[in-house]
N, C-alpha and C positions, 0 to 999 in steps of 0.2 A: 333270544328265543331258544328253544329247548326243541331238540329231534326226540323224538317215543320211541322205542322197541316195541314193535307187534309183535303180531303171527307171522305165519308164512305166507310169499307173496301177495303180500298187500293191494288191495286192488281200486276199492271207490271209497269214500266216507261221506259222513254225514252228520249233523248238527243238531242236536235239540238246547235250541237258548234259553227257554225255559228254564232246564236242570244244568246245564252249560255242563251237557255230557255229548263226547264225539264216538261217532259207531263207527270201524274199520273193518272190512271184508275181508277174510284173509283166506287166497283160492289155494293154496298151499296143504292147508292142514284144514280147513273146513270148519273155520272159526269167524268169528266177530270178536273184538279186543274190543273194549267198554272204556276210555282214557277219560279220566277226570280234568274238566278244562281248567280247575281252581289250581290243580297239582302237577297237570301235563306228565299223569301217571297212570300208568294203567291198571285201574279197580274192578277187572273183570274180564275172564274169556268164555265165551260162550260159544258150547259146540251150535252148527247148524246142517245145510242138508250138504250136499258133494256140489263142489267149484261155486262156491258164493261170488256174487258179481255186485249187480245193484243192492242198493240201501235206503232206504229213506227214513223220517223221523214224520212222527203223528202228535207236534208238540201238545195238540189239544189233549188229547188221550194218553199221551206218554209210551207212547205202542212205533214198534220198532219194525221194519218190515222187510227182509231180505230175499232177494231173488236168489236163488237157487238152479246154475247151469246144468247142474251135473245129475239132478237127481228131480226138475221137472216139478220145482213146488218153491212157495213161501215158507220162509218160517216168520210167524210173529212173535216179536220178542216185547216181554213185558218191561218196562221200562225201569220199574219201580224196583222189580225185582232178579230182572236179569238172568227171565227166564224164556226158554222157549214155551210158549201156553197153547199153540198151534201150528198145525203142517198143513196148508192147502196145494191141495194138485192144482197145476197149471196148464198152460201149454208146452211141448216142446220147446228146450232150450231159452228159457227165460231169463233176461240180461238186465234190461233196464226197470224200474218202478217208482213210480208216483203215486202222491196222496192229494188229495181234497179233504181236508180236514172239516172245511163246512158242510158237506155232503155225505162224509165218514165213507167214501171209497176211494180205492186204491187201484191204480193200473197197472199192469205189468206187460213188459214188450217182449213179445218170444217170439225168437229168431227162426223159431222151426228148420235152420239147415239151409237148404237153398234153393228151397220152395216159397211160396206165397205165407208169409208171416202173420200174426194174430196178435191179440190186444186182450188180456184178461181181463173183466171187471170184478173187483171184489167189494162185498158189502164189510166195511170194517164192524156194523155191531154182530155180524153171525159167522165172520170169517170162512164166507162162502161165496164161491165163484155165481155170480147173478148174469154174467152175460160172457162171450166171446165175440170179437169183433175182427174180420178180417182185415187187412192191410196190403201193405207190401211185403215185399220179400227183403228178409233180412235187418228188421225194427231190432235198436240198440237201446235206445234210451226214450222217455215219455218224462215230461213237464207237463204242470196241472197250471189257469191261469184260475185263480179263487175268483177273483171280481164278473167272471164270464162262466166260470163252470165248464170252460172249452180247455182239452186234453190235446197238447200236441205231443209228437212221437219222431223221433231222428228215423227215417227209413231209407232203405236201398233201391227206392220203386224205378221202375221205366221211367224215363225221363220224360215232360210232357203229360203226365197223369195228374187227376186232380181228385181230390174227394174232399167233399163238402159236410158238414154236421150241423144237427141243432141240437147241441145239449139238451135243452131245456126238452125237450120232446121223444129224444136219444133215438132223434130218425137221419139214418147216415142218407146223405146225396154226393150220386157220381159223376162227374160232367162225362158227359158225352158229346163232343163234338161243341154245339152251341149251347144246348139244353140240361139242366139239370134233373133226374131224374132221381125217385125214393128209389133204393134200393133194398137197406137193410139198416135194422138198430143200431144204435152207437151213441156213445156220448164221446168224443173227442174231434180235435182235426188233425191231420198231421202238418208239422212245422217245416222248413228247410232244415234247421240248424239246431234250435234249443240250447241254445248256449255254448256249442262245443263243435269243431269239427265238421263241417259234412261231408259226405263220399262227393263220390263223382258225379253222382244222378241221387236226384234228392228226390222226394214229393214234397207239396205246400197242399194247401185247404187252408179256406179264410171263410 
């Protein structure tokens, strides 16, 4: 196997097998490095916005999609040509982001600091924010499940918390006690874990 030289401080990556190209964040110098997987050489650095974190790949579309800590926004990166073609504002301190590619939206978890946290919804054909969803306090990362259309999210909530979703309807429920009640839009649920790590106090919805 073969190590790559990036950018600076390297942070998450990301995969499109389609073009068997890897995206790497680099929070250092406010890049994405573009590595060829045929060559495990790096065919591209693209600037983006201040302290890149999250990454994800939109194999369908070939659209690239990077959260942006430092400066409160997306950039979408065109894939084909390794460009930035879009800057969407987000939420406060934006970390983690996922895609539904059969739906062509995009999530992104913003930390907001150490306050009560939010969930951006992006429409991928107008690269416009369509919803914000609140959460818990201190959302890191979001996973999309395609087969359900249900978005989970790594969060820091009070322990004991639950919040419920119906995609399909993008009507968020919050238990209360015994009862489930409407609260507010959403198309996700939040997870414990999503594959990585959890803190000390997670939330779940199922």
């Amino acid at each position: 196997m073969t190590s790559v030289t990036v950018g600076s401080v390297p942070v998450q990556v990301a995969v499109n097998p389609t073009t068997n190209m890897i995206y790497v964040t680099n929070r250092g110098d406010f890049t994405v490095s573009v590595i060829d997987g045929a060559t495990n050489s790096v065919s591209a650095t693209i600037p983006v916005g201040g302290d890149p974190q999250g990454v994800t790949v939109d194999a369908m579309t070939n659209t690239v999609y990077v959260a942006n800590e430092g400066s409160d926004s997306v950039s979408v990166i065109n894939g084909a040509t390794n460009t930035v073609m879009s800057t969407i504002a987000v939420g406060r301190f934006p970390w983690g982001v996922g895609v539904d590619p059969t739906r062509n939206k995009i999530y992104v978890a913003n930390s907001t600091g150490n306050t009560a946290g939010t969930v951006s919804e992006i429409n991928g054909s107008t690269n416009a924010v369509i919803a914000t969803i609140g959460v818990g306090a201190g959302p890191q990362s979001v996973a999309v499940d395609q087969s359900t259309a249900s978005h989970g999210e790594r969060t820091t909530q009070r322990p004991g918390s639950r919040r419920h979703c119906d995609p399909r309807r993008d009507t968020q429920l919050r238990s209360l006690g015994r009862r489930a009640t409407r609260s507010s839009e959403c198309g996700l649920k939040l997870l414990p874990s999503g594959g990585v790590p959890s803190p000390t106090h997670a939330s779940a919805a199922f």
